[in-house]
Structures are given as structure tokens and as C-alpha cells.
C-alpha positions as a Markdown table, in Angstrom:
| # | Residue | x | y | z |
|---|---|---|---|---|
| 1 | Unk | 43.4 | 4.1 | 21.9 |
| 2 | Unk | 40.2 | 2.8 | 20.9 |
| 3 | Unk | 39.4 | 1.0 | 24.6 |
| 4 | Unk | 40.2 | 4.5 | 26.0 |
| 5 | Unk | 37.8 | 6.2 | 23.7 |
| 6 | Unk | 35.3 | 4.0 | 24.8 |
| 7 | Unk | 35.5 | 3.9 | 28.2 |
| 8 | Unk | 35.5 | 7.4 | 28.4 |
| 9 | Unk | 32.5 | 7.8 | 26.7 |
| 10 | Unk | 30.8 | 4.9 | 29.2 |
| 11 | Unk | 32.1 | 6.9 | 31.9 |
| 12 | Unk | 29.3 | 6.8 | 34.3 |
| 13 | Unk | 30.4 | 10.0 | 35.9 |
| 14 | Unk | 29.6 | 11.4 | 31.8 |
| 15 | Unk | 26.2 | 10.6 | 31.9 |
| 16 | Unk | 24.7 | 9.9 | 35.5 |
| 17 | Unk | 24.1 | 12.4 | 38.6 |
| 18 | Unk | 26.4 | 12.0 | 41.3 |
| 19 | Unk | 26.3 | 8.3 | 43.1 |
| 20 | Unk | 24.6 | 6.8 | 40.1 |
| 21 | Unk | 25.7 | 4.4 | 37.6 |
| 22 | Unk | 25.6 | 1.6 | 35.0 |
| 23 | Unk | 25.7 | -0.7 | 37.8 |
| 24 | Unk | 22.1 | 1.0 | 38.8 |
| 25 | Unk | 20.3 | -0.4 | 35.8 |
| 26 | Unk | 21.5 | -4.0 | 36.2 |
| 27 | Unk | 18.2 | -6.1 | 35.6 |
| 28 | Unk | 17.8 | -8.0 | 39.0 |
| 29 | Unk | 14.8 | -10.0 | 40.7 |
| 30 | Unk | 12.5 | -10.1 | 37.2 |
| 31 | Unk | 13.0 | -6.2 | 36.7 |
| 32 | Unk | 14.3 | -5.2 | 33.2 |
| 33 | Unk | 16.3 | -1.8 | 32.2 |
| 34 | Unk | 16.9 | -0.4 | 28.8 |
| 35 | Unk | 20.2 | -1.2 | 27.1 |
| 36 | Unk | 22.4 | 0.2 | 24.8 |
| 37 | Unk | 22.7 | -3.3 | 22.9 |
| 38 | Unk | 19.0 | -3.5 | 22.3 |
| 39 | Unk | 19.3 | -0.4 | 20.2 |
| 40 | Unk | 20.9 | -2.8 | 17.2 |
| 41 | Unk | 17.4 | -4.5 | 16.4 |
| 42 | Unk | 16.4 | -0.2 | 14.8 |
| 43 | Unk | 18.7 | -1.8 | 11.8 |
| 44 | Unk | 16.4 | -4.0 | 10.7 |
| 45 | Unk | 13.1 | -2.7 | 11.7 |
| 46 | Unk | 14.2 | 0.0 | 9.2 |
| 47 | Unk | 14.7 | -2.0 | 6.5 |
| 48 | Unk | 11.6 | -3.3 | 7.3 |
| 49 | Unk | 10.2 | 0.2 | 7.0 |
| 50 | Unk | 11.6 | 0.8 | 3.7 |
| 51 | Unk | 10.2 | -2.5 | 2.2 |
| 52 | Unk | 6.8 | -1.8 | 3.8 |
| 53 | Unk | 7.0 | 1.6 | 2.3 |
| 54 | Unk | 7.3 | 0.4 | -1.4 |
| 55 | Unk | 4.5 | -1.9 | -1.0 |
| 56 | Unk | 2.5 | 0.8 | 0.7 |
| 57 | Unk | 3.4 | 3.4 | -2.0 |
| 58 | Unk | 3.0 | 1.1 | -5.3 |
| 59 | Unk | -0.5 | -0.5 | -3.8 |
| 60 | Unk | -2.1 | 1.4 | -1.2 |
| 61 | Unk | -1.3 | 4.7 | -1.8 |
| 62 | Unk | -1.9 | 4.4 | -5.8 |
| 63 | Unk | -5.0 | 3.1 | -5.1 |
| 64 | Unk | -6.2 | 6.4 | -2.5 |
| 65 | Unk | -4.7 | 8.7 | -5.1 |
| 66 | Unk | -7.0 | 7.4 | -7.5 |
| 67 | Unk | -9.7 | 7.6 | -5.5 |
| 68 | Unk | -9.2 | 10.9 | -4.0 |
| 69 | Unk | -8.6 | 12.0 | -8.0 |
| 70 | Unk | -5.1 | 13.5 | -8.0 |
| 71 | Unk | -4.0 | 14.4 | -11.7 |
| 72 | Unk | -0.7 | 15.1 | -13.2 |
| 73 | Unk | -0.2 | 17.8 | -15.0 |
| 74 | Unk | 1.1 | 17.3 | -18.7 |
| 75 | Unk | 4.7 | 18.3 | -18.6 |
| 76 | Unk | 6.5 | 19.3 | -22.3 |
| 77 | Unk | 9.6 | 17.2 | -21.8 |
| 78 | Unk | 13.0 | 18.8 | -24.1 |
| 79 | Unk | 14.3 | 17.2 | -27.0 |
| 80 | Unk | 17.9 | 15.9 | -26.3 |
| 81 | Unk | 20.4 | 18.3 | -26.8 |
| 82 | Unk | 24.0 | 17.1 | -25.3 |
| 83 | Unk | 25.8 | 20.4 | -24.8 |
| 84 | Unk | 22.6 | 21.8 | -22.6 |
| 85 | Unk | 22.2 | 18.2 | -21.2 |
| 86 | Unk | 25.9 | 18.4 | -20.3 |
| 87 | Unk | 25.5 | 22.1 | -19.3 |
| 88 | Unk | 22.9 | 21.2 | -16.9 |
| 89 | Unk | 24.0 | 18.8 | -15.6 |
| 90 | Unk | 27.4 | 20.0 | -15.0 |
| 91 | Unk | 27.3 | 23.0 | -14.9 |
| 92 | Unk | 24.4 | 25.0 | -13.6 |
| 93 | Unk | 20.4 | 24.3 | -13.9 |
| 94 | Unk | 19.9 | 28.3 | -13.9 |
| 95 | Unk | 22.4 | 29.6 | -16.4 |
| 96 | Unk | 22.6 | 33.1 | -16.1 |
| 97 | Unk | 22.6 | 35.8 | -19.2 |
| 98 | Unk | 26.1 | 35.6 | -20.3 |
| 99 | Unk | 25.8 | 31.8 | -20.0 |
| 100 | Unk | 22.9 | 31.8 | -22.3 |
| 101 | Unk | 24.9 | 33.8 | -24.9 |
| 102 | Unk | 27.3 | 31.5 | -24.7 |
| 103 | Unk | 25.4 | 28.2 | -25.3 |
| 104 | Unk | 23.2 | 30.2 | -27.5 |
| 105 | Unk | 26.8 | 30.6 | -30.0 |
| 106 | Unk | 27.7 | 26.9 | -29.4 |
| 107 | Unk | 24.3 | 25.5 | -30.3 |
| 108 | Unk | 22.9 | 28.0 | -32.9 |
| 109 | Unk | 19.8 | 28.2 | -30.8 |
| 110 | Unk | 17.7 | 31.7 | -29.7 |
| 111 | Unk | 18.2 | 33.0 | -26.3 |
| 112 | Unk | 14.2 | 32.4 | -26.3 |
| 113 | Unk | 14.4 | 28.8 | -27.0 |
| 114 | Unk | 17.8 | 28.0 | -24.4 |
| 115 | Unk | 15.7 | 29.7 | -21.9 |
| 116 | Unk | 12.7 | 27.8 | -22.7 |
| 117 | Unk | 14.6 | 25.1 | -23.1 |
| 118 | Unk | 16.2 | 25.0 | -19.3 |
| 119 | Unk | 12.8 | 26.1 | -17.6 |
| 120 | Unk | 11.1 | 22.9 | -19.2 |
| 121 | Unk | 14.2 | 20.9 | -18.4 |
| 122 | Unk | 14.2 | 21.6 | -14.4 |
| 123 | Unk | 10.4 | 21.0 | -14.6 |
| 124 | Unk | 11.2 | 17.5 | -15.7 |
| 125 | Unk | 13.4 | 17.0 | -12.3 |
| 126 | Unk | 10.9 | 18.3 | -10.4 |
| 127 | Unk | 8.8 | 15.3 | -8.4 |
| 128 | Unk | 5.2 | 14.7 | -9.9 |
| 129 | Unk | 2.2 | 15.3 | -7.6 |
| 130 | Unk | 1.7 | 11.3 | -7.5 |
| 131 | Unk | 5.1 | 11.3 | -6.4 |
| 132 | Unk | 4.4 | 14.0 | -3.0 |
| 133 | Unk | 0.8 | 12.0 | -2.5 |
| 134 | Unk | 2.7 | 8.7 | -2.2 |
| 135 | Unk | 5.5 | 10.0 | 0.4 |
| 136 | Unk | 2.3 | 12.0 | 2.3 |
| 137 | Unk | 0.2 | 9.3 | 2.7 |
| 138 | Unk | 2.7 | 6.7 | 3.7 |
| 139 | Unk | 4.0 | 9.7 | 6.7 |
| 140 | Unk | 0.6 | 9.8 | 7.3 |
| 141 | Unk | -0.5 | 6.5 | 8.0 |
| 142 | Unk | 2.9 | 6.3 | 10.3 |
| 143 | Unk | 2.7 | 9.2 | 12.3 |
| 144 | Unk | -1.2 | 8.7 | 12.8 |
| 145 | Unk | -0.9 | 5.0 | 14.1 |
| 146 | Unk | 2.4 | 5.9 | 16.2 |
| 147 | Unk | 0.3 | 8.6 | 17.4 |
| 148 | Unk | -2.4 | 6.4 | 18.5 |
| 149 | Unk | 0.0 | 3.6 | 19.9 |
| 150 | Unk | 1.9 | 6.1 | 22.1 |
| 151 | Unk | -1.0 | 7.6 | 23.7 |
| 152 | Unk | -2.4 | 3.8 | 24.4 |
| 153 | Unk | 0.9 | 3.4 | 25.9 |
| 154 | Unk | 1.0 | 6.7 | 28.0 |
| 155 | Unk | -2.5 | 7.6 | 28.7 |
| 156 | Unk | -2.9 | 5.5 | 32.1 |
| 157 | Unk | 1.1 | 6.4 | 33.4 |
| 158 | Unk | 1.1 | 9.4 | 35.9 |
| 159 | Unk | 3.5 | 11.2 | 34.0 |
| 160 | Unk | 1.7 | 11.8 | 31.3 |
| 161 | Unk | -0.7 | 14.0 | 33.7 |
| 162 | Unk | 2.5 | 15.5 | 36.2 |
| 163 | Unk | 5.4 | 15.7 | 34.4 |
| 164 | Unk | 7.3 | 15.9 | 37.3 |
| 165 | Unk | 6.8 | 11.9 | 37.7 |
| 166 | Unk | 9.0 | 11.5 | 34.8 |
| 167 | Unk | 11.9 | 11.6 | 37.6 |
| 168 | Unk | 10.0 | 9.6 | 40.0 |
| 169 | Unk | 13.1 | 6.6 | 41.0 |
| 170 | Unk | 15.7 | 7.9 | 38.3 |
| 171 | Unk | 17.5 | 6.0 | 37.3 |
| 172 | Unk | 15.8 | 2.6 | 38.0 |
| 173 | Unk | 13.1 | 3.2 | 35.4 |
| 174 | Unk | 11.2 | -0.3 | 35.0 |
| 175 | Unk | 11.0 | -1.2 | 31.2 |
| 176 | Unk | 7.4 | -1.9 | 30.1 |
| 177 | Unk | 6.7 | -4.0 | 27.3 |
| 178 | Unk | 5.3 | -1.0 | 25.4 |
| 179 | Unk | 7.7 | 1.4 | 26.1 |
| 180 | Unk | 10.1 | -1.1 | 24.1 |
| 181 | Unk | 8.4 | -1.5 | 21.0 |
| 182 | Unk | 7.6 | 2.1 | 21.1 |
| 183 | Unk | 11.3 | 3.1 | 21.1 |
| 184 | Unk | 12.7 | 0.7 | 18.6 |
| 185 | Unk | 9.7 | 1.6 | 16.4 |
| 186 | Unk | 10.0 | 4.9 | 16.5 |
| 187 | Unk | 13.5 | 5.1 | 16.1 |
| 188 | Unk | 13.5 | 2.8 | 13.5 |
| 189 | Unk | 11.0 | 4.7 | 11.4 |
| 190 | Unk | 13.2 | 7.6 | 11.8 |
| 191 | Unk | 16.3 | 5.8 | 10.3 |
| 192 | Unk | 14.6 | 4.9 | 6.9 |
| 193 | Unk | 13.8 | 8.7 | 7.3 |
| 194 | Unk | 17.3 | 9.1 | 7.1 |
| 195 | Unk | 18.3 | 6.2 | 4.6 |
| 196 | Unk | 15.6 | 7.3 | 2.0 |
| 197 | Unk | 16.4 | 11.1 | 1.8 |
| 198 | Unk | 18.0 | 11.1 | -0.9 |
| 199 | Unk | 15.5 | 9.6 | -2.9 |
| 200 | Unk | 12.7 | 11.8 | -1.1 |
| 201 | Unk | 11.1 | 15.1 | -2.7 |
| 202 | Unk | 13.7 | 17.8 | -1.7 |
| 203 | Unk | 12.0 | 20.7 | 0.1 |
| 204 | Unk | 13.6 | 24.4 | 0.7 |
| 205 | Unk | 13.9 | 22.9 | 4.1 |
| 206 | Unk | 16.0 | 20.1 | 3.3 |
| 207 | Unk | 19.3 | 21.1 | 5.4 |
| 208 | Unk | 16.7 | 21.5 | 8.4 |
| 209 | Unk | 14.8 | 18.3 | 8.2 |
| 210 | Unk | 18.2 | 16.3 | 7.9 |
| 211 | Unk | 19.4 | 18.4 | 10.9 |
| 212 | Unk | 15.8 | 17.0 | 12.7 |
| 213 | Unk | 16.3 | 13.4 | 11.9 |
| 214 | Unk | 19.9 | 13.2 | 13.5 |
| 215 | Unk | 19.1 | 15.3 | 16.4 |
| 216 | Unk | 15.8 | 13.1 | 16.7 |
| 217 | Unk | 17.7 | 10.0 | 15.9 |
| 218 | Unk | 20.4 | 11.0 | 18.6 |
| 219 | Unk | 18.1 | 12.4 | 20.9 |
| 220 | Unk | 16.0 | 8.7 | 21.2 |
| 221 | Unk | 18.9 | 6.4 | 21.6 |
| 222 | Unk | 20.7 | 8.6 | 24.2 |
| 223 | Unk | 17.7 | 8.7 | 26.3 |
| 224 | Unk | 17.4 | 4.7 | 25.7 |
| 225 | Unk | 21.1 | 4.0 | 26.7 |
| 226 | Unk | 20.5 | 6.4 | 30.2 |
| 227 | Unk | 17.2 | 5.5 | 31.2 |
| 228 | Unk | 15.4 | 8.7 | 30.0 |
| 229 | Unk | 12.8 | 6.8 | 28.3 |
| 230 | Unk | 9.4 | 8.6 | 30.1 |
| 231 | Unk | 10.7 | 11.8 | 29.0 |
| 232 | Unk | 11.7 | 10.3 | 25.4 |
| 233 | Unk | 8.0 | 9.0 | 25.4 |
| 234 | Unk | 6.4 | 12.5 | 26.3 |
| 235 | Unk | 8.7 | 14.0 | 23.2 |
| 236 | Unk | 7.4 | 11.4 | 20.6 |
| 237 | Unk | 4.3 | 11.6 | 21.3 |
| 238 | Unk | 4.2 | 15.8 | 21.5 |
| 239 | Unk | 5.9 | 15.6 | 17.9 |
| 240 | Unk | 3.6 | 12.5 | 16.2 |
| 241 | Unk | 0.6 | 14.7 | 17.8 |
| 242 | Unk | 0.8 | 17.6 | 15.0 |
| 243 | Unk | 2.8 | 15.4 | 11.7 |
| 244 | Unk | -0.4 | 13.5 | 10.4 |
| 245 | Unk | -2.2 | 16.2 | 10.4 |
| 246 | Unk | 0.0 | 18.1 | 8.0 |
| 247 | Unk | 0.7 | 14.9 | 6.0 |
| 248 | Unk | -3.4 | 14.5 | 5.5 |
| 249 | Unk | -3.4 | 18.6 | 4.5 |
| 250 | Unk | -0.7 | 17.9 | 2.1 |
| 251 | Unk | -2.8 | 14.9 | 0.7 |
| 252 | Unk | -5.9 | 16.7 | -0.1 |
| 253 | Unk | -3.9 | 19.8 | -1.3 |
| 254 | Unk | -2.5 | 17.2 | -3.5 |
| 255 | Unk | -5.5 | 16.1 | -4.2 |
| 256 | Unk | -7.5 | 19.3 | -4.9 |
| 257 | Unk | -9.5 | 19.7 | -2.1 |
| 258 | Unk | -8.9 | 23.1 | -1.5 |
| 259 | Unk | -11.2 | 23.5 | 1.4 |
| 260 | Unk | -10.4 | 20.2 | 3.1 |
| 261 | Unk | -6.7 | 21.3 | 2.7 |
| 262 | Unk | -7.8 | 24.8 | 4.3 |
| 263 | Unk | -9.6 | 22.9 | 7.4 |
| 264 | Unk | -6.9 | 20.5 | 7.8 |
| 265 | Unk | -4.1 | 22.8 | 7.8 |
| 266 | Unk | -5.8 | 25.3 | 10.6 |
| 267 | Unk | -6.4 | 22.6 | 13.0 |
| 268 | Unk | -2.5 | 21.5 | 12.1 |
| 269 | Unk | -1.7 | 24.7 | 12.9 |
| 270 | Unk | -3.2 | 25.1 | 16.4 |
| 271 | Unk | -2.2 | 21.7 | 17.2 |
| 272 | Unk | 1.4 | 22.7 | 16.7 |
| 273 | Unk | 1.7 | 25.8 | 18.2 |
| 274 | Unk | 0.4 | 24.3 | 21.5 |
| 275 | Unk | 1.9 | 21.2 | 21.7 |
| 276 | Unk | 5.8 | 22.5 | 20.1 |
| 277 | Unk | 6.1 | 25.5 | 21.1 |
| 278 | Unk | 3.8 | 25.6 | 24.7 |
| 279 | Unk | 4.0 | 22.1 | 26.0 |
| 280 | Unk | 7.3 | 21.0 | 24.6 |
| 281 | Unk | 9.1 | 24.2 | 26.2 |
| 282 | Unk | 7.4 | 25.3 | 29.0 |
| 283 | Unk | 6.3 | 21.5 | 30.4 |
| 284 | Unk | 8.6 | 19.0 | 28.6 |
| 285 | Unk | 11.5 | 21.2 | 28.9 |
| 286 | Unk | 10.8 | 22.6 | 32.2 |
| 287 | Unk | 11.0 | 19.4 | 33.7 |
| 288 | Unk | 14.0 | 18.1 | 31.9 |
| 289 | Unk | 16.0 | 21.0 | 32.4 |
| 290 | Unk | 14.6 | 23.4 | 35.6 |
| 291 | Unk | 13.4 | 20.6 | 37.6 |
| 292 | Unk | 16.1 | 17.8 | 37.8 |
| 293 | Unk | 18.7 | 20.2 | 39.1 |
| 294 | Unk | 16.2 | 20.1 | 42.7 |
| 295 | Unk | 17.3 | 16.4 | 43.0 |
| 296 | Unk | 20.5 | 16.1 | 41.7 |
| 297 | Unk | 23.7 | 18.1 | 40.7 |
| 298 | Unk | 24.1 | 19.4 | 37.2 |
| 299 | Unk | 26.4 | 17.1 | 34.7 |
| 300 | Unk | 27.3 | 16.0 | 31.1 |
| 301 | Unk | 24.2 | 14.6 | 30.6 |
| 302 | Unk | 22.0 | 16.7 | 31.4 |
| 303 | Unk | 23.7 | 19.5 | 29.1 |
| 304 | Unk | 23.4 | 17.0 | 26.6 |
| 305 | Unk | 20.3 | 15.8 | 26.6 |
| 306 | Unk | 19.0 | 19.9 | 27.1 |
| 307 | Unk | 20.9 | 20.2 | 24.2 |
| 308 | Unk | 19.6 | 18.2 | 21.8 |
| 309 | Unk | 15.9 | 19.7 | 23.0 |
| 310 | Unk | 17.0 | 23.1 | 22.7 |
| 311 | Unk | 17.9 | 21.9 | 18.7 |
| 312 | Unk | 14.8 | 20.9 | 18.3 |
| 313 | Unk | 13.2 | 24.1 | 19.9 |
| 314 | Unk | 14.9 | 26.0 | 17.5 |
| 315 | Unk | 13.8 | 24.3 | 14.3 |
| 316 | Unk | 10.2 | 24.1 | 15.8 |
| 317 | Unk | 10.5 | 27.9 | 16.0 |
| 318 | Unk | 12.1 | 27.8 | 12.4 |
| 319 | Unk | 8.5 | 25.7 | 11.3 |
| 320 | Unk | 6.8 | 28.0 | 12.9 |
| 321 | Unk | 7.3 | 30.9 | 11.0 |
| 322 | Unk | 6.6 | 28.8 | 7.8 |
| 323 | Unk | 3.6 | 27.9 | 9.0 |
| 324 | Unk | 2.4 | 31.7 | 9.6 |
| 325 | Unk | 3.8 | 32.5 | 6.5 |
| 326 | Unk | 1.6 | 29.9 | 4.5 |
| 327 | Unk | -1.5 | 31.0 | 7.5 |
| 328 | Unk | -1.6 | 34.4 | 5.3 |
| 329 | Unk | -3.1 | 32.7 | 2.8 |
| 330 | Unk | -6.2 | 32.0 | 4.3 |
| 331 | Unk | -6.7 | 36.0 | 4.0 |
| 332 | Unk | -9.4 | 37.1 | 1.2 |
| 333 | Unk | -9.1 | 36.3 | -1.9 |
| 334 | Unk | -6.9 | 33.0 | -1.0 |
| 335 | Unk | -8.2 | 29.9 | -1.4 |
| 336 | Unk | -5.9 | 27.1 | -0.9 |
| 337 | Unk | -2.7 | 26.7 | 1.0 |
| 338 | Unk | 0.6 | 25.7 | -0.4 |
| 339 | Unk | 3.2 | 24.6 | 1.3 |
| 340 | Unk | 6.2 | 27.0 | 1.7 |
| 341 | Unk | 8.7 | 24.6 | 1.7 |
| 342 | Unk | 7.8 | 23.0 | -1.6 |
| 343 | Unk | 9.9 | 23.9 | -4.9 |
| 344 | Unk | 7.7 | 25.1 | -7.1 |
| 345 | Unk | 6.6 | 23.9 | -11.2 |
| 346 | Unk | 7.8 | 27.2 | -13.3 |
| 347 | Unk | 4.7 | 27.8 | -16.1 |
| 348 | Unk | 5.1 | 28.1 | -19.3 |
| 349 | Unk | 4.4 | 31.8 | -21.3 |
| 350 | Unk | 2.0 | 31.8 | -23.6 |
| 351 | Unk | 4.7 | 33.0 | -26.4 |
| 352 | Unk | 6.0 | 29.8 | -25.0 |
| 353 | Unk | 3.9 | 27.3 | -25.7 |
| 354 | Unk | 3.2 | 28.6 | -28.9 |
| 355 | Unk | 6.4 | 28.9 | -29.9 |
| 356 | Unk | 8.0 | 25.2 | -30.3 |
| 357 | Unk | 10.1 | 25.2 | -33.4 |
| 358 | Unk | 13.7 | 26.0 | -32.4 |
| 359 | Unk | 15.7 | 27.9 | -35.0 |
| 360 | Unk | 19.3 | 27.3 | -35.6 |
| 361 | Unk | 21.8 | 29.7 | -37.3 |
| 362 | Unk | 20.2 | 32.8 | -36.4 |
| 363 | Unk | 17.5 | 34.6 | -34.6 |
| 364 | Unk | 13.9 | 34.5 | -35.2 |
| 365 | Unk | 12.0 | 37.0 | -37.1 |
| 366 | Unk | 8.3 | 37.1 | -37.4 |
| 367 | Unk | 7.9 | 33.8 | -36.1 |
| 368 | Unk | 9.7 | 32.5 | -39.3 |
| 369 | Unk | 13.6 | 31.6 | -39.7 |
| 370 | Unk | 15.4 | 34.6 | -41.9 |
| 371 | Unk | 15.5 | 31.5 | -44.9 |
| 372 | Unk | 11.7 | 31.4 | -45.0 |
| 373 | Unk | 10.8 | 35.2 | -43.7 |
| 374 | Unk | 10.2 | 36.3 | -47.5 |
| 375 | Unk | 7.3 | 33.7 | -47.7 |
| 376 | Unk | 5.0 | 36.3 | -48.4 |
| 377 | Unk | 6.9 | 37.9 | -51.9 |
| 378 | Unk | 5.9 | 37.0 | -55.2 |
| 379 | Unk | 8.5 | 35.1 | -57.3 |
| 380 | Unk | 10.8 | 36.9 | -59.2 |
């Protein structure tokens, strides 16, 4: 069953226009063609990636945090209490009104102090501002040197200038030396992506960004295994162009510097409205899915491969709107952008912080427990 599976899914008929095949990309005479097999040396380059990153994070990046002055904020952590530990962790991190009478009869506690008591507690989950500058700066110095690297690679190719070219001799694509170590780098970057979510700040966008990095992941090694590595080149680079700016925004916001943040984030804005949603669609797109059905005859592949583009469209368009959402806030009276996706610290009351001494068995009166509210009588 298994040999059937897979030689169905080779089926050159699945993935190739009509009088095309594996047999096509056969290296012969000194010429060399990507492979699906090459695609197995990503596994380690991303383990590579994930011990570079903790280097990066606990030296570098500790280092340019303290010089670019980010500072924590002091966060009240909660005295240990197991039935709202359990409760919270179990159960729910926003218990509800009727929840909080409940607890409030189980632990003695005020309805003031449980609800204090759960706000402080999800602050403490939350990810420190060292924590966000670390990840930022290590995306940054990746997308900014992958950036670089792929426009070395592509600047002197004609299809970086006419798309069109991308097609030129489908599907006997020669394999430069730079088109290689672009792939597997790439690709392998976007693996420890994936491996290190988990342990990543979680944005309101999580679901969406795990949805990018398979399509993306996906997207790469299909158009290794078929050949479609010019047009896999023009998407990298068209996505790298606009990340390190945002990572570098996110850095000084991080940071402080609310105008360098401002600066920053406009020209990240421009940058990605041109090159996502103008060149991706209407000259990447155009010539991967208008263009190639003037040489050969619709198939699999090419719905495929469209596909996985139009997925990515989609989600660009999904950015989008968060960007114009956090572009409002250069309007009067504004003066630093946050990001939209971001889960943010809840603040403390000023009844809050003053108020620090739980009561047990029974509400608060006055500020004082019902056993000391008579403080102020004489002695009978």
C-alpha cells in the first residue's frame, strides 16, 4: 500500500506539464538539477539555527538591549495560593463573576483581592520586554542578511528584471551554487521557526503565523522537488524585503525610541504594501499562474503550487489590515506604535496597588478587616 502511495505521489503526470518528467531533470554532461533528497540537509541546518539562536540571544542580543536601554517593568508577582494556582491553571486564567464567588467562598478571600489576584497572575505569564527584544533582534539579523544574500544572488539573473524568464527552459533549470544554499538556508531557518513556536511570545496572530510557516515551509520544498526554484527565489526575497524592517521597529519600540519606532514602521509599511500585495500578486503571481498556461496545459501542479500562493495572499491581506490598523496611530495626539498583534500587560488600579493585604473570613471594610474596624473606639 505504501509503494502505491508513493508512486502516485511521484507521478510525473501529478506534477509536470504534458511530455515532461523526472527523467527531464537527470543531471547529465556537468549540469546539476535540484532533488528531492537534498532537501534532508534543512534537518540539521535548523538545529543549527536553534543553537545559533541561543548564543545570539544570551550574548549578542543582551548585549544591544543594554545598549539600546530597554527596561523591565517591575511586575508584583502573587503569593502562592494552590486552589487559584490550580484554578488557573486548570481551569480558566479569566474566571468569570460567578467563578470568583465561588473561589472567593473556598479561599475566604474578597472578590477585590481574587481579581487582583488573577490580573497579577496572567501578567507573570506574560513574556518580558527583554524577552520580545531578544526574538526581534535575532529575526532581524536573519531576515536582513537573507535579504542581502538573495538579492546578491538574483540581482545579475534576467528574471529578476522580466519575470517572464522564470519559465525560460522549464523544466531544465540549471542549479547555481547560490540558488542551493539559498534554498536550504532559507528553508531551514523556517523549520526552527516552526520547532521553536512553542516556546516563542504568542501573538493574537498565532493560528496565522503557524498557518505561514507550513504553507512557506511547503511552498519551498515543492518548488525544490519540481524545479520551480527561480520563482521560489523571487518569493523569498519579496517576503525577506519587508520582515527586518518590522523586526528593527519592534526593537526600538522595545526599546523606547518612539520616533525611531514611528520612522521605521512607515517605511515597513510602504515596503510591504508594494512588494506583498503589488509585486507578489500582480507580477509573481501573474507569471506563475496567467502566464505558464501560454506554454503548457494546465495540471496538478500548477493548482498546487497557485495554491499555496493564493494562502499566502490571503494572510498578506490578513497583515495588512493590522498594519493600517496600527497606521492610525500616527494620527494626532499618537506617539508611538504598538504592535496589534501583541497581548497586552493589564495595569494595576491605583486602589490596587495600595491595597496589598488580603483579608480572609470576610469582606473589607474601611480598609481594615471587621476584627480591627473598631480601632478607633476607646476601651471599654
Amino acid at each position: 500500500m505504501l509503494s502505491g502511495l508513493r508512486e502516485w505521489f511521484w507521478n510525473e503526470r501529478l506534477w509536470f506539464p504534458e511530455g515532461l518528467g523526472w527523467a527531464n531533470l537527470e543531471d547529465r554532461d556537468g549540469v546539476i538539477y535540484s532533488k528531492a533528497s537534498d532537501l534532508w540537509v534543512t534537518l540539521p541546518i535548523a538545529l543549527v539555527f536553534l543553537i545559533i539562536r541561543q548564543v545570539f540571544e544570551r550574548t549578542v542580543a543582551i548585549r544591544l538591549a543594554t545598549a539600546m536601554g530597554v527596561k523591565e517593568k517591575t511586575r508584583v508577582r502573587v503569593a502562592h495560593d494552590p486552589i487559584m494556582e490550580s484554578y488557573f491553571r486548570i481551569t480558566s486564567k479569566n474566571p468569570k463573576q460567578g467563578e470568583i464567588e465561588s473561589l472567593g467562598k473556598k479561599t475566604g478571600y474578597s472578590e477585590r483581592h481574587i481579581h487582583r489576584w488573577f490580573r497579577r497572575r496572567r501578567n507573570q505569564e506574560r513574556p518580558n520586554q527583554l524577552k520580545k527584544f531578544k526574538e526581534a533582534s535575532w529575526r532581524f539579523t536573519f531576515y536582513l542578511l537573507a535579504f542581502i544574500a538573495g538579492l546578491a544572488a538574483l540581482v545579475d539573473k534576467p528574471w529578476f528584471y522580466k519575470m517572464e524568464e522564470m519559465w525560460a527552459g522549464f523544466p531544465m533549470l540549471p542549479l547555481l551554487p547560490s540558488q542551493y544554499w539559498y534554498y536550504m538556508i532559507e528553508l531551514g531557518f523556517y523549520m526552527s521557526l516552526l520547532f521553536s513556536v512553542a516556546s516563542d511570545v504568542k501573538r493574537k496572530d498565532f493560528k496565522e503565523q503557524i498557518v505561514h510557516h507550513v504553507a512557506t515551509i511547503v511552498l519551498i520544498s515543492f518548488s525544490w522537488c519540481v524545479n520551480y526554484i527561480r520563482a521560489g527565489t523571487l518569493i523569498m526575497l519579496v517576503h525577506d524585503a519587508s520582515d527586518y524592517l518590522l523586526e528593527s521597529a519592534k526593537m526600538f519600540n522595545y526599546a523606547g525610541w518612539r520616533k525611531a519606532c514611528n520612522y521605521i514602521f512607515i517605511l515597513f509599511a510602504v515596503v510591504f504594501i508594494i512588494t506583498r500585495l503589488v509585486i507578489f500578486p500582480f507580477g509573481i503571481m501573474y507569471c506563475t499562474w496567467v502566464y505558464p498556461v501560454t506554454l503548457y496545459r494546465p495540471f496538478f501542479g500548477y493548482y498546487f503550487f497557485n495554491g499555496l500562493l493564493f494562502v499566502l495572499l490571503c494572510l498578506h491581506i490578513f497583515w495588512a489590515v493590522l498594519i493600517l490598523r496600527m497606521a492610525i496611530k500616527f494620527l494626532p495626539g499618537n506617539n508611538i506604535v504598538e504592535d496589534e498583534r501583541s497581548d497586552r500587560e493589564e495595569t494595576e488600579s491605583e486602589d490596587d496597588v495600595d491595597d496589598e493585604t488580603p483579608m480572609k473570613n470576610g469582606a473589607v471594610q474601611n480598609g481594615h478587616s471587621p476584627l480591627n474596624n473598631n480601632h478607633h473606639r476607646k476601651n471599654e
